[in-house]
C-alpha positions in Angstrom: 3.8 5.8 -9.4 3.7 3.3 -12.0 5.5 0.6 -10.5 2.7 1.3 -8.0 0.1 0.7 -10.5 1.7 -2.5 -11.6 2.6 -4.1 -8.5 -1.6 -3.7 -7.8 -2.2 -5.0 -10.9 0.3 -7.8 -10.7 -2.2 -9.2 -7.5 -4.7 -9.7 -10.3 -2.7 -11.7 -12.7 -2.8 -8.2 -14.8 -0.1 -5.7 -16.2 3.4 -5.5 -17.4 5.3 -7.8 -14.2 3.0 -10.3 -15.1 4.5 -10.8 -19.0 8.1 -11.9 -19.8 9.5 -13.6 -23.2 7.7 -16.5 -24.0 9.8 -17.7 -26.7 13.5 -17.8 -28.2 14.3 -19.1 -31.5 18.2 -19.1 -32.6 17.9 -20.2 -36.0 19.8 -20.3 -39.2 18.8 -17.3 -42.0 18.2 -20.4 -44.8 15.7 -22.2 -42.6 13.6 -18.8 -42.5 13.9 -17.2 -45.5 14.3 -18.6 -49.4 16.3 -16.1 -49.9 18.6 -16.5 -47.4 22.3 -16.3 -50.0 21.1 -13.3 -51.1 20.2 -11.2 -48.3 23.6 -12.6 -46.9 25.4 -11.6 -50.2 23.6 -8.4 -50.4 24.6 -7.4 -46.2 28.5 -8.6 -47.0 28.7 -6.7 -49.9 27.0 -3.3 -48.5 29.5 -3.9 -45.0 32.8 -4.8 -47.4 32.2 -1.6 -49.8 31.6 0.6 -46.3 34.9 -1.1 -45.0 36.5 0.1 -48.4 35.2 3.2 -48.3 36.6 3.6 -44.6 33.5 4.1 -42.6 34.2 1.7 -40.0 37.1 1.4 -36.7 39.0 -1.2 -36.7 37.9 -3.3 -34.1 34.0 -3.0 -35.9 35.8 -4.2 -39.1 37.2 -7.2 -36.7 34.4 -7.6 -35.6 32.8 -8.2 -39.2 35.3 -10.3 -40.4 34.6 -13.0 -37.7 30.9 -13.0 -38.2 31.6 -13.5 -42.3 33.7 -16.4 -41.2 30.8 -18.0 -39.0 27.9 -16.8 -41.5 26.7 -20.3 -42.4 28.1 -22.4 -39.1 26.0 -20.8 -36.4 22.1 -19.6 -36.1 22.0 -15.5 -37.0 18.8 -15.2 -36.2 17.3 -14.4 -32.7 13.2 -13.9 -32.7 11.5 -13.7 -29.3 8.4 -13.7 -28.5 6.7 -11.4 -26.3 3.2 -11.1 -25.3 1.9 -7.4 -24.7 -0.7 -5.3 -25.2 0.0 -2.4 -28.0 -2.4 0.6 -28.1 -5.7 1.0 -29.8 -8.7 -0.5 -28.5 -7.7 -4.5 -28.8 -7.5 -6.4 -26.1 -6.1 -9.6 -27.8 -2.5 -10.9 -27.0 -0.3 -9.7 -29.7 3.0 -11.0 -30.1 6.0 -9.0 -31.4 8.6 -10.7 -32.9 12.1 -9.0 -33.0 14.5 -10.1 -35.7 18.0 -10.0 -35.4 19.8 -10.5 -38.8 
């Protein structure tokens, strides 16, 4: 039923198969945030003490250990950005912007 909908309103240039990502950013944590060492310190720290404390298989502690070695030689931020409509009464283009870090 409401692929129904949207396929009618996708005629009009309207509804959800009309929108898609609009924007991808891979970027470097220092060239969006000041504080950039220390919410890198701060993450290594937290994982190493979790490692030590045995919460993690592994392969996850692999895992870790590779992206500590490339922490400052590839981008470790994704944000994408997605135009949508989200509830209330607006009818403005928001976007959303998810962060991966």
């Amino acid at each position: 039923m409401l692929r129904l909908y949207n396929d009618k309103l996708s005629t009009k240039g309207e509804g959800v198969f009309t929108m898609g990502v609009v924007s991808f950013i891979f970027a470097p944590l220092s060239s969006l945030s000041p504080k950039a060492q220390e919410i890198k310190s701060e993450a290594r720290n937290n994982i190493e003490s979790e490692i030590a404390a045995g919460k993690y298989a592994p392969s996850l502690i692999e895992q870790y250990k590779i992206i500590f070695d490339r922490f400052d030689q590839v981008p470790s931020c994704e944000i994408i950005g997605f135009p949508g409509y989200y509830g209330g009464n607006s009818a403005q283009c928001l976007f959303d912007a998810i962060v991966d870090v």
